[in-house]
Each structure stands twice: as C-alpha cells, then as structure tokens.
Backbone as CSV, one residue per row, in Angstrom:
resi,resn,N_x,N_y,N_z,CA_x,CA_y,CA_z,C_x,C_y,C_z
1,UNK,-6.880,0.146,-28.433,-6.703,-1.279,-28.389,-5.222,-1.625,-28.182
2,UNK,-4.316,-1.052,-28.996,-2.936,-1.330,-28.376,-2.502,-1.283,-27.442
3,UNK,-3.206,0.227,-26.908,-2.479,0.998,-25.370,-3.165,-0.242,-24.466
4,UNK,-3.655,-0.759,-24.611,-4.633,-1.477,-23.259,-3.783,-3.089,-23.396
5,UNK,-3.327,-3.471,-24.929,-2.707,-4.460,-25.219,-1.501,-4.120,-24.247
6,UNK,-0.660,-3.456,-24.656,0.697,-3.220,-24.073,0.505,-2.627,-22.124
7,UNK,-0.528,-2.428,-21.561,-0.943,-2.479,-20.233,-0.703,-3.607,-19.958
8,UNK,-1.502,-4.466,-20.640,-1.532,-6.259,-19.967,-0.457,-7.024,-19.975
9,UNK,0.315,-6.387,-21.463,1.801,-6.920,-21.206,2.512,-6.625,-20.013
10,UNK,2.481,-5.397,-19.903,3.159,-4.976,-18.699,2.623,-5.264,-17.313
11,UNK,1.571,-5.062,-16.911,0.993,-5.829,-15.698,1.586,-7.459,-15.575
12,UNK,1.418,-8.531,-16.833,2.114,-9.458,-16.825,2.809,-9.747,-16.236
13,UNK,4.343,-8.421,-17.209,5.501,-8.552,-16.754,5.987,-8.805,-15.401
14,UNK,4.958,-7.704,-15.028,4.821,-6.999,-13.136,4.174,-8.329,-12.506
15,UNK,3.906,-9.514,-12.712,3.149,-10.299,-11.708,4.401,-11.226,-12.349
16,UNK,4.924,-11.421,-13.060,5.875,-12.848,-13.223,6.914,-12.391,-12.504
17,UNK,7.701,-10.922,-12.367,8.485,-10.712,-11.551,8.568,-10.706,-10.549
18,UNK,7.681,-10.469,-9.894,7.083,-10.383,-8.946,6.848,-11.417,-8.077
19,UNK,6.486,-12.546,-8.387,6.046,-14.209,-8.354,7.471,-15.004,-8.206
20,UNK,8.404,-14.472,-9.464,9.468,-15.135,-9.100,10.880,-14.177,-7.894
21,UNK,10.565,-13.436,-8.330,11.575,-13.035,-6.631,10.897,-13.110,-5.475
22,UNK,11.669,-13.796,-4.398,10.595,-14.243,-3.124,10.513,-12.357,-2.430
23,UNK,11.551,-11.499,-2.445,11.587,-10.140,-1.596,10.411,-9.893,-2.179
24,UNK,10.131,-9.375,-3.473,8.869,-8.622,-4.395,7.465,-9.241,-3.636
25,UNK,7.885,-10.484,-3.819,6.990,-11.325,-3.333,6.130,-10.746,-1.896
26,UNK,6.991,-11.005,-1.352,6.594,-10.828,0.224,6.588,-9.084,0.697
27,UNK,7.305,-8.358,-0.245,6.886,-6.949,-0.361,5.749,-6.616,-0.606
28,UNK,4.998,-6.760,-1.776,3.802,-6.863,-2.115,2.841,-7.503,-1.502
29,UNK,2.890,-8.307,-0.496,2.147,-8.823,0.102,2.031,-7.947,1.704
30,UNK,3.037,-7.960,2.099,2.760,-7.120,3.231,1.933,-5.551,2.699
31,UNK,2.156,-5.077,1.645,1.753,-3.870,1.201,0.031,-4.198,1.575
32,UNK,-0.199,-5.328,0.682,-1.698,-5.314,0.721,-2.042,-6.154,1.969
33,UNK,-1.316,-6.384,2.668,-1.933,-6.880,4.182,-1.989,-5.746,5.009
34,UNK,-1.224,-5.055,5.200,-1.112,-3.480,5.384,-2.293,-2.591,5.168
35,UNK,-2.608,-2.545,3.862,-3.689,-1.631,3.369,-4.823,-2.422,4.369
36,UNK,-5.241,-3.683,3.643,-6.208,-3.899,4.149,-6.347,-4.166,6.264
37,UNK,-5.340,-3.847,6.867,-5.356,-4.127,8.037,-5.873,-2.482,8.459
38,UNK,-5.118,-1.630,7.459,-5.676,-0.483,8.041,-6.927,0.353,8.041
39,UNK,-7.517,-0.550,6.399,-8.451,0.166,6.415,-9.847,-0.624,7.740
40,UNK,-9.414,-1.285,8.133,-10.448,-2.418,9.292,-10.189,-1.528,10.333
41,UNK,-8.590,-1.612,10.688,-8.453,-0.756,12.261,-6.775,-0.375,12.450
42,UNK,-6.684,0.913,11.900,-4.947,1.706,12.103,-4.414,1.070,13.465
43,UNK,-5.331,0.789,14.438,-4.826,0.129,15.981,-4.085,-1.466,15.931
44,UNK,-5.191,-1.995,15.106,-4.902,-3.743,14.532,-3.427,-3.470,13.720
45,UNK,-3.320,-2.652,12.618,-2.145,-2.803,12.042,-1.033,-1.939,12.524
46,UNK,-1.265,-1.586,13.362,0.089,-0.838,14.312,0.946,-1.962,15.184
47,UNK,-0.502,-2.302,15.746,0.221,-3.781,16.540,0.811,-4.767,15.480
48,UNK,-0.031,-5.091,14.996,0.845,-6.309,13.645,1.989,-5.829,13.457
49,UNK,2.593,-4.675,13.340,3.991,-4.420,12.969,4.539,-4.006,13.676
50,UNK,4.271,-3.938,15.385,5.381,-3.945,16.526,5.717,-5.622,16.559
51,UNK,4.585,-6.178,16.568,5.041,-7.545,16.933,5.938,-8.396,15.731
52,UNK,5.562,-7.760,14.795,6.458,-8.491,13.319,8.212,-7.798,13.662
53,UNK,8.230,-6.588,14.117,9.640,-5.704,14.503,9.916,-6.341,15.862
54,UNK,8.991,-7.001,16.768,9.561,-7.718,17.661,10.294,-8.779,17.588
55,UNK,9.239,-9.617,16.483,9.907,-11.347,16.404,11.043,-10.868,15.423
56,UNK,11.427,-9.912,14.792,12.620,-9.790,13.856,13.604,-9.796,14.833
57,UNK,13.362,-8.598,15.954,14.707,-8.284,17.353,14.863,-9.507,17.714
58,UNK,14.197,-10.253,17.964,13.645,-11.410,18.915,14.672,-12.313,18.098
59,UNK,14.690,-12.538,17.332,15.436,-13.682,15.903,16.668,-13.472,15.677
60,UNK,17.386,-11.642,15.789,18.504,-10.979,15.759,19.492,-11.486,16.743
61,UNK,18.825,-11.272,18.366,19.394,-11.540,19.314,19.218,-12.830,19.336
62,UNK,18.786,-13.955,19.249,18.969,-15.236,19.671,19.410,-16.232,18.589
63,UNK,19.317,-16.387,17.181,19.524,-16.964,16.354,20.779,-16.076,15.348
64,UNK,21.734,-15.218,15.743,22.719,-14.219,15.046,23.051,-14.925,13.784
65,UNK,23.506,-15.947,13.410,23.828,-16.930,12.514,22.505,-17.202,11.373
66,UNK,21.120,-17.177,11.689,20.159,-17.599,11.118,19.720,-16.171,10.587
67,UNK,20.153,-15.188,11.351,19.293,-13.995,11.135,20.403,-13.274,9.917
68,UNK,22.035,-14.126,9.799,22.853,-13.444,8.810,22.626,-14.214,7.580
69,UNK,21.694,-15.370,7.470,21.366,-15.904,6.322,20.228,-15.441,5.566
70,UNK,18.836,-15.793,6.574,18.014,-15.565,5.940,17.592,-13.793,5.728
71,UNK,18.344,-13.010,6.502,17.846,-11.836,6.683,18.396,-10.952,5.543
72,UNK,19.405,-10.788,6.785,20.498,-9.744,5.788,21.181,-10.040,4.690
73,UNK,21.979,-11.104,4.484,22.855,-11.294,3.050,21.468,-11.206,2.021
74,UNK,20.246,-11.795,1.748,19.468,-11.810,0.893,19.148,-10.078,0.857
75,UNK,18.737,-9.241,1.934,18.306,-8.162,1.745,19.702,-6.877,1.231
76,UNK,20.865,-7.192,1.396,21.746,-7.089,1.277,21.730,-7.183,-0.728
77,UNK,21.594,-8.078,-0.837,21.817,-8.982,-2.605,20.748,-8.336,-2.971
C-alpha cells in the first residue's frame, strides 16, 4: 500500500512537471505521436519527421531571427 502510494506521488510529480515546462511538454508528446504513428505505418512516421525536419530548415533559412528565439535560445536554456 505505500509502495503504490509513493508511485502515484511520483507519477504526479512526473505529469505536473511535465505540464508545466512547454519542452517536456512537447517532448512527450511527440514521443507518443511517434509510437503511435509507428505502430499504424513506420512509412507514415518516417515521412512525418522529414517534413517536421523540413519545416524546421525551412524556418532556419527564412525567418533566422524567429528561429534564434523560439528555437534555439529556449533549447539552449
């Protein structure tokens, strides 16, 4: 009964942190968009993440200024 008490605490912990940093956030989310893209079709989620590594190049080269805010200094911090 404790060990399962102190699980839930900790799972908790793991979803409020999680919730409040936007990176965790959106880490965890691609994880399980990921899983579940692959388990449908490894082809579907191969493409999803040329084209997500595209619009990133795509954002690098044309917006340099937008891509040193929202990108890097946060992934950077």
């Amino acid at each position: 009964m404790v060990a399962s008490g102190w699980v839930v605490r900790q799972l908790w912990r793991l979803l409020v942190v999680t919730a409040a940093t936007p990176a965790a956030l959106a880490g965890l989310l691609l994880v399980v968009i990921g899983w579940l893209l692959w388990s449908t079709s490894p082809l579907l989620m191969l493409s999803t993440c040329a084209l997500g590594v595209g619009l990133l190049v795509g954002v690098r080269l044309v917006w340099p200024d937008r891509w040193l805010a929202w990108m890097r200094l946060p992934t950077r911090s």
